[in-house]
N, C-alpha and C positions, 0 to 999 in steps of 0.2 A: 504493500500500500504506500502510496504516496506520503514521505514525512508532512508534509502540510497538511493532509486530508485529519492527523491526528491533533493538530490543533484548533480543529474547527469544531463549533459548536454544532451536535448533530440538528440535523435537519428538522426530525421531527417535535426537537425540545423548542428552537427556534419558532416554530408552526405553532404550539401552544402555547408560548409566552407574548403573543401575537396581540398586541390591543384590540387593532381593527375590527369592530363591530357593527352592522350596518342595520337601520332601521327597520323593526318589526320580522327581524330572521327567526328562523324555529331553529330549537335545538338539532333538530336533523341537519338543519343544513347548516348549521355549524358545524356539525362533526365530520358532514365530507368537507368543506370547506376548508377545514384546519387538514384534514387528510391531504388535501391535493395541495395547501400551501406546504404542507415538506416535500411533496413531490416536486414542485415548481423550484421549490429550493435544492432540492438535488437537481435539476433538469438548470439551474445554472450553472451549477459546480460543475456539470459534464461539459459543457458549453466551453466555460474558462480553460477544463482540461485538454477538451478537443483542439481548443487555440492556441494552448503553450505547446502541445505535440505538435500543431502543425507551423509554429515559429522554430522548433529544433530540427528539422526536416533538415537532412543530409544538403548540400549545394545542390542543384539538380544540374538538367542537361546546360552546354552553352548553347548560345543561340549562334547557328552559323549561314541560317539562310540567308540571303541578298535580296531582304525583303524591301518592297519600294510602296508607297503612300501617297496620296493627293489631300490634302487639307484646305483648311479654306483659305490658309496664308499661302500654298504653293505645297509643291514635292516636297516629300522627305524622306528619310532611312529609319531604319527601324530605331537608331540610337536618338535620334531626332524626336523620336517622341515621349522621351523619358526628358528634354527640356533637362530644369535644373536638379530633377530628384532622384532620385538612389534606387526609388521604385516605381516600376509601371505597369498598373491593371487594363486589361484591352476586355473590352465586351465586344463578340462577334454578334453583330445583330444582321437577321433575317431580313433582308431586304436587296439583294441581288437583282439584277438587271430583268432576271423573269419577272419580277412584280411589280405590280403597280404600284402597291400601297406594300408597306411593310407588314410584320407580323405584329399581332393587335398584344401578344403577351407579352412580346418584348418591346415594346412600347408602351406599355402599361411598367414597366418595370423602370425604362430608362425614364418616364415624365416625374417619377418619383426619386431617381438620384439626379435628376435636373436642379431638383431642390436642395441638392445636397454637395451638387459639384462645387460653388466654390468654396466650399469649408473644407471637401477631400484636396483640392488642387491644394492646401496648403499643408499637405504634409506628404502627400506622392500625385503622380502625372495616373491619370482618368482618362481613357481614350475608349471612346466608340468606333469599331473598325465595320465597316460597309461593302460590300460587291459592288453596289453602283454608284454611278459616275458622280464626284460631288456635286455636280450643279444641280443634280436628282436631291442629293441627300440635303443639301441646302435649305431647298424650296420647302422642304420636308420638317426642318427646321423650325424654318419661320412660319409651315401652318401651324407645327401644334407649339408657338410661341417659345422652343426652348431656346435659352441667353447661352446657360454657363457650358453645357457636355461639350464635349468636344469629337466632332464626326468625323472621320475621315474615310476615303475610300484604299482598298488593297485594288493596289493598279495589275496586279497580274491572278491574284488568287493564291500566290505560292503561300504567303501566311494562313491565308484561311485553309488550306491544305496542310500545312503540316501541325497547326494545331486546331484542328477540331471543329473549325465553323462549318468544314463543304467536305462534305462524307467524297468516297470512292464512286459513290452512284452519280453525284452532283446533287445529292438532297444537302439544305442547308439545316443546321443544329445552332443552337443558341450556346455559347460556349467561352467559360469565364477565367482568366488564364493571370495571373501574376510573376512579372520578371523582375528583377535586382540587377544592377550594376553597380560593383565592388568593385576596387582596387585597378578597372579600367574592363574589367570581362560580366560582359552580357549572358546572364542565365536565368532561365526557367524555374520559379520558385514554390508553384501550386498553381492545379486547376481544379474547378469541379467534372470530378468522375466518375458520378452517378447518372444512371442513363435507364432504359428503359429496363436493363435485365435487372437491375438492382433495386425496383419498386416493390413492395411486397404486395400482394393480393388488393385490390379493390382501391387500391392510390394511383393518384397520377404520379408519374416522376417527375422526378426533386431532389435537389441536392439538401443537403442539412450544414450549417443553416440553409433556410431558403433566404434568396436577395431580394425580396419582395415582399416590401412592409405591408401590401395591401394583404397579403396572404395574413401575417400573424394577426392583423384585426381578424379577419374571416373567424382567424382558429380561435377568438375570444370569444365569438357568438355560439347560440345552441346550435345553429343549424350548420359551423364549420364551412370549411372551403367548397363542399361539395366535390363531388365525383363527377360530374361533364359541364361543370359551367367554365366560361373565358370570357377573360375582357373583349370589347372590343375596340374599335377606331372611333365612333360617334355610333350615340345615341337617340333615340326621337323623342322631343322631351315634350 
């Protein structure tokens, strides 16, 4: 066991010594209530653990493609888009030159760290990487209003080929990939690698955590994420 894990106050004594009381509850439902607040307290504690293993994670591969980019300032290389920081997360989004409109989940995803991009840009480089042409991904842009992501298109495909956006069939995948540059060498530092074989029975696949805050509200509600609902691009209101 983990030497820290033994200085921690267990879960379930934590859950009981719980103030939080909310108006006109029955004893029942305080007794699962307190149940699943030690549960929620250990589903943090796994959380932290899952992210200190995945901070100790071996160096991984280098990066040795002759990957090229179109941005809205011009061309760039792959080192070009880590700018001035140490680290860089690329989101492959769904929107390749077959489509009209992008995909509505992953766009659902990115209008929500749109909110968030510039507070990430101040501690690692955020890039959104595209199959189509910027002046597609542009326009794209400015309809659904985002300021801060930053778009860019893969001028040949080779990146989205070697890590995971544009399968061997040509089908695209949504695919979230984290590099480091140390000491002057570009390397590969985590992706999500959860995909359809690894969903268990009656879920959608999803990586853990999920990147999609709209998801954890769902999972606060009774009636959860559901099993075939998706966002989409516009609603009829």
């Amino acid at each position: 066991m983990d030497a820290k894990l033994d200085t921690l106050t267990p879960a379930d004594q934590l859950a009981r010594d719980n103030p939080v009381r909310m108006p006109h509850e029955s004893m029942p439902y305080r007794a699962a209530r307190t149940a699943l607040l030690a549960e929620e307290i250990e589903l943090r504690r796994h959380i932290e653990r899952v992210s200190e293993q995945r901070r100790a994670l071996p160096p991984g591969g280098p990066v040795t493609g002759d990957y090229r980019f179109e941005g809205e300032d011009g061309p760039t290389d792959f080192a070009g888009l880590f700018g001035d920081k140490p680290t860089l997360a690329i989101y492959s989004y769904m929107f390749g030159p077959q489509r009209e409109r992008p995909c509505p989940m992953c766009t659902n995803l990115l209008g929500a760290w749109e909110g968030n991009a510039a507070d990430l840009d101040q501690r690692m480089s955020l890039v959104v990487v595209a199959r189509s042409p910027i002046e597609k991904l542009g326009a794209w842009k400015r309809e659904r209003g985002w300021k801060n992501l930053r778009l860019v298109t893969d001028l040949d495909d080779a990146y989205s080929r070697d890590y995971f956006g544009l399968l061997p069939d040509g089908s695209e995948v949504p695919s979230f990939n984290v590099f480091t540059r140390r000491d002057g060498t570009i390397r590969h530092f985590w992706s999500g690698e959860m995909t359809g074989l690894t969903a268990d029975p009656g879920q959608d696949s999803r990586g853990a955590p999920d990147l999609g805050p709209m998801w954890a509200v769902l999972d606060a509600t009774p009636e959860g994420r559901g099993a075939d609902w998706y966002p989409k691009l516009d609603y009829d209101r």
